[in-house]
N, C-alpha and C positions, 0 to 999 in steps of 0.2 A: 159404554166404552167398547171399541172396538176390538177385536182381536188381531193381531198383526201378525199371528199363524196362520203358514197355508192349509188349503185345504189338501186333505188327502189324495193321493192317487184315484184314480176312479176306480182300481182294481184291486184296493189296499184290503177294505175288506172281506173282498172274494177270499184273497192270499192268504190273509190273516187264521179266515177258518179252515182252509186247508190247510194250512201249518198246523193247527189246533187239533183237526182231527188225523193228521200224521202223528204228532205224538201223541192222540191218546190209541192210535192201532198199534201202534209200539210199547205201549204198556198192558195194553189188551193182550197182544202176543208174547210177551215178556212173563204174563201169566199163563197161559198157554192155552187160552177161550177163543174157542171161535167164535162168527158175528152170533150164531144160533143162541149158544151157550151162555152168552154174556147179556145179551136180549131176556133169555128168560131171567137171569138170575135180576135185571133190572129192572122186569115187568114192564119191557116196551116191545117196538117189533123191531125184527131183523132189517129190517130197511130201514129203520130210523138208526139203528149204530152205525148201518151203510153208510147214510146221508152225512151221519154226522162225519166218520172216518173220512170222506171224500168232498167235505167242505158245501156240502148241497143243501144245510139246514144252519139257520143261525142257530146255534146254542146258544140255553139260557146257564144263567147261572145255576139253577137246580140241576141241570143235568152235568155240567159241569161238577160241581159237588155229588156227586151220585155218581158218575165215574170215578171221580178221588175214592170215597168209601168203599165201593166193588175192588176198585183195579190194584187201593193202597199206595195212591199218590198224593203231595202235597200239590190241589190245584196250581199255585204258582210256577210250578213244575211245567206248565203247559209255556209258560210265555217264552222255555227257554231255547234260542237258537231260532226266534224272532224276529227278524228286523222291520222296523219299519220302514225302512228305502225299500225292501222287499218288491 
C-alpha cells in the first residue's frame, strides 16, 4: 500500500540537524562548556561537537542520548521549536 505523504523537502534534513545541533549548543552553553571541554568530558573530538552543533554530521541516537546525560537534558527537548515546513 502506497503512502499518499509527500516526500520531504530536499533540505528538510539538512534543517532538521542544524536545529538539532542549535539547541544542543544552547544547552552546551547553558552549562557553560566549551566545544573543548565537552569533547573531552564525552570522549569524542572537538570537531565532532563542531559537526554536530552546525548540522555537518548526522547524529545518531547514542550521541543524542550522551548529550542528554553530559548536558542534563530530556532528549525530546531537542525536537522543540522544530518545524517541519522548516
Amino acid at each position: 500500500m502506497a503512502s499518499n505523504k509527500p516526500k520531504p523537502k530536499p533540505d528538510f534534513f539538512q534543517k532538521y540537524r542544524e536545529q538539532i545541533g542549535d539547541n544542543i549548543r544552547v544547552f552546551r552553553e547553558q552549562k557553560e562548556y566549551s566545544q573543548d571541554e565537552l569533547a573531552d568530558i564525552m570522549e569524542v573530538s572537538r570537531s565532532t561537537i563542531s559537526k554536530i552543533e552546525n548540522g555537518k554530521f548526522a547524529i545518531t541516537i547514542d550521541y543524542i542520548m550522551k548529550f542528554g546525560w553530559y548536558l542534563d537534558f530530556d532528549f525530546a527537548l531537542l525536537k522543540k521549536n522544530i518545524s517541519k515546513n522548516s
